[in-house]
C-alpha positions in Angstrom: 1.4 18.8 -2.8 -0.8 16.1 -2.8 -1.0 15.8 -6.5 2.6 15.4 -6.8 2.2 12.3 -5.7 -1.2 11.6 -7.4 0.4 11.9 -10.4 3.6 10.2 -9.8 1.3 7.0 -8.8 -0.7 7.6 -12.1 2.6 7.4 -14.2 3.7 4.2 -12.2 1.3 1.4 -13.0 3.5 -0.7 -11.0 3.4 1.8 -7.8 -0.2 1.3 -7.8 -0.7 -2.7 -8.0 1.9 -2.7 -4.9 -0.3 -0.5 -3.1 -3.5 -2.6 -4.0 -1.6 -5.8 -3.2 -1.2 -4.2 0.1 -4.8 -3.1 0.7 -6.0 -6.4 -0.3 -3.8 -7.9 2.6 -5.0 -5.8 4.8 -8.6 -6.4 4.2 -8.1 -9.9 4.4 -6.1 -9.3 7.7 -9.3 -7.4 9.1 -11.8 -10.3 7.8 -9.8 -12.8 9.7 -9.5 -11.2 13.2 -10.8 -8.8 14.9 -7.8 -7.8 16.5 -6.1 -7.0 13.4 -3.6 -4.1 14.1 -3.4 -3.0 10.1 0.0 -4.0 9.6 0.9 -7.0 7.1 4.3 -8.6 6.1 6.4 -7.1 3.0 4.8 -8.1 -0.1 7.2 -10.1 -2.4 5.0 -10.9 -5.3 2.6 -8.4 -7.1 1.0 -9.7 -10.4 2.6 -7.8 -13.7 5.1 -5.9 -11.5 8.5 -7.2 -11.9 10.0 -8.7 -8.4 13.7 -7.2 -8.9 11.6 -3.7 -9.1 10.0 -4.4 -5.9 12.2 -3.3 -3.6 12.5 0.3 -6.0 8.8 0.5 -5.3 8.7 -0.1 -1.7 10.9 3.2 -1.1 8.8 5.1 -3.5 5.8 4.5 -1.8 7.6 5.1 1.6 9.2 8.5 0.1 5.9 9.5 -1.3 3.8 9.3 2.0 2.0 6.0 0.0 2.9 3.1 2.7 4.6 3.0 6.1 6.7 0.6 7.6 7.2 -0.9 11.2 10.6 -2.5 12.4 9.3 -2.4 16.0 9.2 -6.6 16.3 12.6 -8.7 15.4 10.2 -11.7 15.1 7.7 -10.7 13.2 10.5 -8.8 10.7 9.4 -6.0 8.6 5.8 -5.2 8.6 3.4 -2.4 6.0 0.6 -0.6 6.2 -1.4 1.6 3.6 -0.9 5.4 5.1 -4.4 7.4 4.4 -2.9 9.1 1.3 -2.2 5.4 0.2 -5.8 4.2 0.8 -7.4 7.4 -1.4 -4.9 7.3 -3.7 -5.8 3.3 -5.2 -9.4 5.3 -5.8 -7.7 8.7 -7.1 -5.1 7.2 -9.5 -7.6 5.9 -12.0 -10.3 8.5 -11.3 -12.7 6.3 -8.5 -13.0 6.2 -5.2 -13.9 3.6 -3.7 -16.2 3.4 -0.6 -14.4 0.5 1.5 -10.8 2.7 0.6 -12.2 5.8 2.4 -14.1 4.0 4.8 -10.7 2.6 6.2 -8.6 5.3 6.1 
């Protein structure tokens, strides 16, 4: 099943530079504090992707098992995290994996 998705993500350029724009959050969210709890606001801005397609994306991802969501706060409003699949699939859509991805799943 997994490849389903693999593939899906390898046909949608765009699925894959949301995913990275969330991973790169993420890693800067670790790098800043310690207690870093993984999850980061909704991205609204990804480089190349068109933002009226973001929102398509988002519930892609979510369908697909890519990225995760948390509603649990009213003041910190929607928050998104890379799921495992997410993290190995950045590395497994263009034939790489990289270390820090698997590291942190």
């Amino acid at each position: 099943m997994v490849e389903i998705e693999l593939e899906q993500l390898r046909r949608n350029p765009s699925w894959k530079a949301t995913l990275v724009a969330y991973w790169e959050r993420q890693a800067a969210g670790r790098a800043e504090s310690g207690e870093f709890d993984g999850w980061v606001p909704r991205v609204a801005e990804v480089a190349d992707v068109e933002t009226a397609k973001l929102s398509s994306i988002h519930g892609r991802l979510i369908a697909f098992g890519f990225l995760k969501f948390d509603l649990s706060n009213r003041d910190l409003g929607m928050r998104y995290q890379l799921t495992p699949l997410g993290k190995r699939a950045i590395g497994e859509a263009d034939g790489s994996e990289p270390a820090e991805l698997a590291e942190s799943a």
